[in-house]
C-alpha positions, 0 to 999 in steps of 0.5 A, a space after each residue: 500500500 502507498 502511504 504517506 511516507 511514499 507519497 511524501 519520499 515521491 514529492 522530495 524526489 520530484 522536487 530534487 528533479 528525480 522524477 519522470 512522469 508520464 508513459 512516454 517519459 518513464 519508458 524513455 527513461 527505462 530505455 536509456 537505463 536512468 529509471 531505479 524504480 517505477 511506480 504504476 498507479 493501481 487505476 493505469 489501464 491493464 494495458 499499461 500495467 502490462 507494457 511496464 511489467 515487461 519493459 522492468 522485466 527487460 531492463 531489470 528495473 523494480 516497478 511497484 503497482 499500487 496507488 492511486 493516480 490522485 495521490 500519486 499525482 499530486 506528491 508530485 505536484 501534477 494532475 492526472 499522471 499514471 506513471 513515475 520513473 525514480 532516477 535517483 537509486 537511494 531515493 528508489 531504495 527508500 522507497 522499495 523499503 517503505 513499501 516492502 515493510 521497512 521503515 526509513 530514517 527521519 
């Protein structure tokens, strides 16, 4: 589940320029090997869920589908956006630990 200190390591990211939004950037940034980690709104279309599964499968890169596009969207300040690429790898860190149960420090 998405909380609020994934929502709010999101917003630092976002604010530090870390993050790619929407499908075309994040896959371009998946491609050229930038993306730590990518965050899939639980309400993206089936279709796209898939299309991001198989492009982290290919290019080994951690995706969490969960959230959201509400509250994703607005940690980032935006409306309406489905997908994020991470490209920094310790706030992509961070995040999978928060997610996966770990707390983080601060």
């Amino acid at each position: 589940m998405i909380n609020k200190k994934i929502l709010g390591l999101l917003g630092l990211a976002a604010r530090a320029r870390k993050v790619a939004f929407g499908a075309d950037s994040v896959k371009e940034e998946i491609i050229k090997n930038k993306a730590r980690l990518i965050i899939v709104s639980d309400e993206a279309s089936e279709r796209t869920k898939e299309k991001f599964k198989k492009l982290c499968l290919e290019y080994k890169v951690p995706i969490i589908i969960d959230g959201d596009i509400e509250e994703l969207s607005k940690a980032i300040g935006k409306d309406n956006k489905a997908t994020f690429a991470i490209k920094e790898s310790n706030l992509a860190k961070e995040i999978e630990k928060v997610y996966n149960g770990g707390e983080f420090i601060g």
